[in-house]
C-alpha positions in Angstrom: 5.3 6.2 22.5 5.3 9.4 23.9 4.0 13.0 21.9 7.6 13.9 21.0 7.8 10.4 19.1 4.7 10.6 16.8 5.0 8.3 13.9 6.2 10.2 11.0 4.1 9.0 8.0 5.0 9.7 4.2 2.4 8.7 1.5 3.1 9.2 -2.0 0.7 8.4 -5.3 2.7 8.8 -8.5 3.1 7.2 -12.0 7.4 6.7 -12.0 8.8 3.1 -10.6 10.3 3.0 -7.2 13.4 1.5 -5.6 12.1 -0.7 -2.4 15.9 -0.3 -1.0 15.5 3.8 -1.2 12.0 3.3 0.7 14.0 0.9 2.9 16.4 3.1 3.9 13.6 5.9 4.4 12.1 3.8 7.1 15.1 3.1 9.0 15.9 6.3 9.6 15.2 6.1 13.3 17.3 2.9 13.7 18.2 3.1 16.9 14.7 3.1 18.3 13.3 0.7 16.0 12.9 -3.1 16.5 11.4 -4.3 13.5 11.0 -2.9 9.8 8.3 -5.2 7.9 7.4 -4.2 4.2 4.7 -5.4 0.9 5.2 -5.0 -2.3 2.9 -5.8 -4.7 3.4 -6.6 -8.5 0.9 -6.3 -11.7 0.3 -10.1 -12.2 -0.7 -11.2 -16.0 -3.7 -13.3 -15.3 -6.8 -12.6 -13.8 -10.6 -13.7 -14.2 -9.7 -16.4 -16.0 -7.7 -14.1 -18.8 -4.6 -13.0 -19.4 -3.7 -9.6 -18.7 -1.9 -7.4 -21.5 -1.6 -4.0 -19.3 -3.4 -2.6 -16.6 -4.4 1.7 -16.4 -4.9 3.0 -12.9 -6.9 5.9 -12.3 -7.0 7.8 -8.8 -9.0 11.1 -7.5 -6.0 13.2 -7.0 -6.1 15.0 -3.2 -8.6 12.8 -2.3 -6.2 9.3 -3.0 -3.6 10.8 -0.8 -5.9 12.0 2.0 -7.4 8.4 2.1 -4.0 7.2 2.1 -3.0 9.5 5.1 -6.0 8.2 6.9 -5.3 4.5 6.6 -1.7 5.2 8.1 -3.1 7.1 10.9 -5.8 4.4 12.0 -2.7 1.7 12.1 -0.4 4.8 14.1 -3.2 5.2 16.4 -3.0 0.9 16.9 0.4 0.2 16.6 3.6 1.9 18.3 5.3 2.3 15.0 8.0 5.2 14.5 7.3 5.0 10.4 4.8 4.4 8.0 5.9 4.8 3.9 2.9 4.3 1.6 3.7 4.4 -2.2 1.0 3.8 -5.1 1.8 4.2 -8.6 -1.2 5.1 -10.9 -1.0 5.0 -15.2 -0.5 1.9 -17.2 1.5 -0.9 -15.8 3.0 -4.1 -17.2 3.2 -7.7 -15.8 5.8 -7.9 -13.0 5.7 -4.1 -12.2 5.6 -2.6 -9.4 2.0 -1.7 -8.1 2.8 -0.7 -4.4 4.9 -0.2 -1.7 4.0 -0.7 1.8 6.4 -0.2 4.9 5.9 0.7 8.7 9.2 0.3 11.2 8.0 0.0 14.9 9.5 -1.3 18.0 8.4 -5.1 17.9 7.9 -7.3 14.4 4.4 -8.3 15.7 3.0 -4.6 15.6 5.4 -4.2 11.9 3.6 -7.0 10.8 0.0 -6.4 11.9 0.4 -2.7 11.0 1.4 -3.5 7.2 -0.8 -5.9 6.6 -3.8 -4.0 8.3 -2.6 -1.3 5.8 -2.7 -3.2 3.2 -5.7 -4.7 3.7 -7.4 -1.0 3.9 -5.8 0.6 0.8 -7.1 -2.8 -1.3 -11.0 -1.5 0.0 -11.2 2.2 1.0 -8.4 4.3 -1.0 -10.1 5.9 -4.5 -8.3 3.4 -7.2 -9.6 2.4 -11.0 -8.5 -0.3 -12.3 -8.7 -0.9 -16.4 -7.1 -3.8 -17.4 -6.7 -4.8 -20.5 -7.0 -8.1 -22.2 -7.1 -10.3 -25.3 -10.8 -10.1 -25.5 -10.9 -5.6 -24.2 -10.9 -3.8 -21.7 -13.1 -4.6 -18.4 -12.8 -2.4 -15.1 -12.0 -4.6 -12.4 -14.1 -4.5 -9.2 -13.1 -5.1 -5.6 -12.8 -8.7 -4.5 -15.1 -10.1 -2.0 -11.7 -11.3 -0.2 -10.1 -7.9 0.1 -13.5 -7.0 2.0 -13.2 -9.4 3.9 -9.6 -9.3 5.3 -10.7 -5.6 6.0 -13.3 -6.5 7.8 -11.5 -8.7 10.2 -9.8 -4.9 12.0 -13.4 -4.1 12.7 
């Protein structure tokens, strides 16, 4: 991709829902030069360590989330020849089956889409500045990082 194409990269950190077909339509915006949209959403789920999950509060460093967040899309622009990158993390108290996160890159070929999002993905889960709280029938408990999330991260190296 030449210097006049740099890939245009939107991140956004913010309590409200989202519609994945507005942040769908955002990333085909360049439609006639792009091959391949690919795109993750992930959802608060209502079990984990062995409990179930009433509600989940997450907490970000304001600035500093969003500045992580740019940096994550960058690395995969630099990798990738992608046209679009749409990052969207909600933060506050979240039910089962919400909406967590939005993840979307459109590129020229669905390999790089796919490598792209997922690398993405796979970053935000171990470097971007989110607290989880969730709470359960037995409290609250912070939840820390999985050794799994590390792990898929560490595959880019």
């Amino acid at each position: 991709m030449s210097q006049s194409e740099a890939c245009h990269i939107e991140v956004m950190v913010q309590s409200a829902d989202f519609s994945q077909a507005e942040l769908y339509e955002r990333l085909r915006a360049d439609s006639p030069a792009i091959g391949a949209i690919c795109s993750f959403v992930g959802l608060m789920r209502d079990f984990n360590q062995a409990s179930e999950v009433r509600s989940m509060f997450l907490e970000h460093y304001p600035g500093m989330t969003e500045k992580v967040l740019q940096d994550i899309a960058r690395q995969a622009s630099e990798r990738w020849q992608l046209r679009r990158i749409v990052i969207l993390h909600r933060v506050g108290e979240l039910l089962p089956s919400d909406q967590i996160v939005f993840v979307g890159v459109s590129g020229t070929h669905r390999g790089e889409a796919f490598a792209a999002c997922e690398f993405i993905m796979d970053f935000l889960k171990t470097k971007a500045p989110f607290w989880k709280r969730e709470q359960t029938d037995n409290g609250q408990r912070w939840v820390d990082a999985r050794d799994s999330d590390q792990q898929a991260a560490d595959r880019w190296r």
